[in-house]
C-alpha positions in Angstrom: 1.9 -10.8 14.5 3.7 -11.5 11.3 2.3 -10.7 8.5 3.2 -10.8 4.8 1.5 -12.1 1.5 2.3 -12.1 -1.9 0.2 -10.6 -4.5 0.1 -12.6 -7.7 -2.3 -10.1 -9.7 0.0 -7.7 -11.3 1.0 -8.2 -14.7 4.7 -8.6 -15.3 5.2 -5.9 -17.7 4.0 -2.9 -15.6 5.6 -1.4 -13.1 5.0 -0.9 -9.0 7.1 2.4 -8.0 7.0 1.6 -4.8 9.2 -0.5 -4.1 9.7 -0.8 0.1 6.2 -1.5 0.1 5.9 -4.5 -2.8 5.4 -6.8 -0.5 3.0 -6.1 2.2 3.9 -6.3 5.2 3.7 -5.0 9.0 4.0 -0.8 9.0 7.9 -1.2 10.6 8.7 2.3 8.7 6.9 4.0 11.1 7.1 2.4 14.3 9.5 4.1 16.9 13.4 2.2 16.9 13.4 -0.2 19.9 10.0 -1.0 19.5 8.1 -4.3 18.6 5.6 -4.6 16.7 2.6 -6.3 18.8 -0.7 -6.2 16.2 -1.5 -4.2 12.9 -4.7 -2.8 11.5 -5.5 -1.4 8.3 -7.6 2.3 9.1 -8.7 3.3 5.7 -7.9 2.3 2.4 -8.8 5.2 -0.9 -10.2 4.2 -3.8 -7.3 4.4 -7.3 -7.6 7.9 -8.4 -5.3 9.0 -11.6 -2.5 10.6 -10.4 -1.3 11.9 -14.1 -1.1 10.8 -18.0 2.7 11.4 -19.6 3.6 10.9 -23.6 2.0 12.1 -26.4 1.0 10.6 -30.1 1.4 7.4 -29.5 3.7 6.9 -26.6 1.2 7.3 -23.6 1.6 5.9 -20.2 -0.5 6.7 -16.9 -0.2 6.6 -13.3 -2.3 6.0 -10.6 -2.5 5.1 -6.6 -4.4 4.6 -3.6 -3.5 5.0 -0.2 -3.8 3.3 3.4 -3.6 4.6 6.8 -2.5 1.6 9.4 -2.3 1.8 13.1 -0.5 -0.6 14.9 0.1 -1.7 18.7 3.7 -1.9 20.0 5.7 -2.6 22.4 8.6 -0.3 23.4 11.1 -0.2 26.3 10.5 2.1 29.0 11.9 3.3 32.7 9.7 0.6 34.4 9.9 -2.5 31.7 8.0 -2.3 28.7 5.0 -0.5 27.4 2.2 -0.7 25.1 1.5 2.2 22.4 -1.0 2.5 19.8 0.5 4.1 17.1 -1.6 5.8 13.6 0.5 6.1 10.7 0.9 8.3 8.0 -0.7 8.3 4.7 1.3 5.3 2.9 0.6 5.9 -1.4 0.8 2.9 -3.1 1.6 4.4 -7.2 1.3 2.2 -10.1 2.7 3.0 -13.5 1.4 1.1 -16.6 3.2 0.2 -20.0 3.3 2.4 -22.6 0.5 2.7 -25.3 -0.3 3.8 -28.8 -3.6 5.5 -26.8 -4.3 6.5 -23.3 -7.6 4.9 -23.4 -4.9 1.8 -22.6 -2.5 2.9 -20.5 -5.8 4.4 -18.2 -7.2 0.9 -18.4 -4.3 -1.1 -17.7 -3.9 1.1 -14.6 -7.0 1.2 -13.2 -7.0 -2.6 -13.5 -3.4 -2.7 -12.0 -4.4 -0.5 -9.1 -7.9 -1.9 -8.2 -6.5 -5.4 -8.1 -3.9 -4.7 -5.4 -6.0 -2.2 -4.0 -8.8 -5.4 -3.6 -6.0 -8.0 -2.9 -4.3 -5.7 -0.3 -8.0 -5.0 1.3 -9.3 -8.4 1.3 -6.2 -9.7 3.5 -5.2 -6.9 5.4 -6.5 -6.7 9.3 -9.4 -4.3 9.5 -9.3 -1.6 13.0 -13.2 -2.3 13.2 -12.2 -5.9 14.7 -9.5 -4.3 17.3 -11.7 -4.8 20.6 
């Protein structure tokens, strides 16, 4: 299954550090070399915790992330043809950074909102493991 999606949500000014995963897309990092990937899932997705707060008097900027744990069905070569493998990944953070503020009431705002909407975006459309029969 292909899958990708674009998320329209974050504001231009702030910045994603993460920047092999700003598109979503099917867990290839992780999947063995030679191997196709057959089906995705997403396991668990965290809730945006603050990660840290940088800057002081009136330069303040703030960090946060969530993260996802995917398992995903492949097929890889083998002796006899080809075989099927269910494969959990690792923790995947997702870090957001926002601007820079006068106060860090803002930059923890703008944050927040940046994380919890592509936290909520990525959520909504990603597959969920309780449908994999």
């Amino acid at each position: 299954m292909a899958f990708a999606a674009t998320l329209s949500s974050m504001p231009a000014s702030a910045d994603y550090d993460s920047p092999e995963l700003g598109s979503i897309g099917a867990p290839e990092f992780f999947i063995p070399r030679g191997c196709e990937i057959e089906d995705w899932c997403l396991v668990k997705a965290t809730s945006c915790t603050l990660v840290y707060d940088s800057g002081s008097l009136g330069n303040y900027q703030s960090t946060a992330k969530y993260s996802i744990i995917r398992r995903a069905a492949v097929l890889c070569p083998a002796w006899n043809g080809t075989e099927r493998r269910i494969i959990t990944g690792p923790i995947e953070e997702m870090p957001f950074r926002s601007r820079i503020f006068a106060h860090l009431h803002e930059a923890r705002t703008e944050v927040f909102e940046l994380c919890n909407r592509y936290r909520d975006d990525f959520v909504s459309i990603a597959p969920s493991c309780s449908t994999w029969k």
